[in-house]
N, C-alpha and C positions, 0 to 999 in steps of 0.2 A: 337786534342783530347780534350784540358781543353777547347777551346772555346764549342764542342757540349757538354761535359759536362756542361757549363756554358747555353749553352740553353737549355739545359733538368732541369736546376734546376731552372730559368727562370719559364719555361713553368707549372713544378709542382705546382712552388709557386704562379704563376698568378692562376691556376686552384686548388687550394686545396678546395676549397666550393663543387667542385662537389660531389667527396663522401661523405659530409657530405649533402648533399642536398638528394641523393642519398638514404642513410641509413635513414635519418628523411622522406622521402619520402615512404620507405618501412615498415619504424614501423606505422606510419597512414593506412598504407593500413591492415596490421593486423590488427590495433585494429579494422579497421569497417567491414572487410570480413571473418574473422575467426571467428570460431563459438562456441568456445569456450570462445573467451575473447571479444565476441562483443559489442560495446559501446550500440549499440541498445538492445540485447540482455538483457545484463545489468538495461538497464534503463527500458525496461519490469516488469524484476523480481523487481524493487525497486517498481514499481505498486502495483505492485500483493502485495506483501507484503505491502503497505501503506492500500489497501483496505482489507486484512487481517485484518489489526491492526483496523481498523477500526471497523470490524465485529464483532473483540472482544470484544471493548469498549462500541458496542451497545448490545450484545449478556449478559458482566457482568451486565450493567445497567439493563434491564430486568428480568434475574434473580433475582438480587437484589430486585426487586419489587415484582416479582413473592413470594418472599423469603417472604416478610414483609408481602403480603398480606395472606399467608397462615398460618404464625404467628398469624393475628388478627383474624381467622377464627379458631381457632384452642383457645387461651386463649380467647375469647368474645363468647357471645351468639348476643350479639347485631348484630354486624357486619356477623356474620351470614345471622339473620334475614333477615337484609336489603340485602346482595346478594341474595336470595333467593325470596324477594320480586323483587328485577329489575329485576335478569338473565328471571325469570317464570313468571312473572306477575302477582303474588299473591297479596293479599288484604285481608285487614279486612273484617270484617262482617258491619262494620261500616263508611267505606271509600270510593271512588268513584277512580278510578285510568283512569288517562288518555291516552294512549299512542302516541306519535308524532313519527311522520317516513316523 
């Protein structure tokens, strides 16, 4: 009996890698087929949210301008003027206006 005991504890100890091979074999397989804690999945949403952020940073920039330029249209008569001379393509009485396209 102590010798098959003796090759049972042999045998365990030559093979203990397996279930650790085993069980790290099985957490890989989760993380990429589960669809909840997908590493793909995952690395989507970190997209999505990069081109989010991005969206915002051009979306404040814009306003931002949008912002300034309604200010100088708003305290100037000048800047007026001149939008209203580009956007329409008004002119003096006294001027010649060219337009390039």
């Amino acid at each position: 009996m102590t010798k098959r005991l003796k090759r049972a504890s042999f045998w365990i100890r030559r093979r203990s890698h397996i279930p650790l091979i085993l069980i790290g074999g099985l957490m890989i397989a989760v993380l990429f087929f589960d669809e909840d804690t997908s590493i793909s999945l995952n690395m989507a949403y970190d997209r999505q949210i990069y081109r989010l952020k991005e969206e915002i940073k051009q979306n404040r920039d814009s306003a931002a301008y949008y912002r300034s330029q309604r200010e100088a249209l708003v305290t100037g008569t000048h800047d007026l003027e001149h939008l209203a001379r580009e956007q329409y393509h008004m002119q003096r009485p006294t001027e010649d206006v060219f337009i390039l396209k």
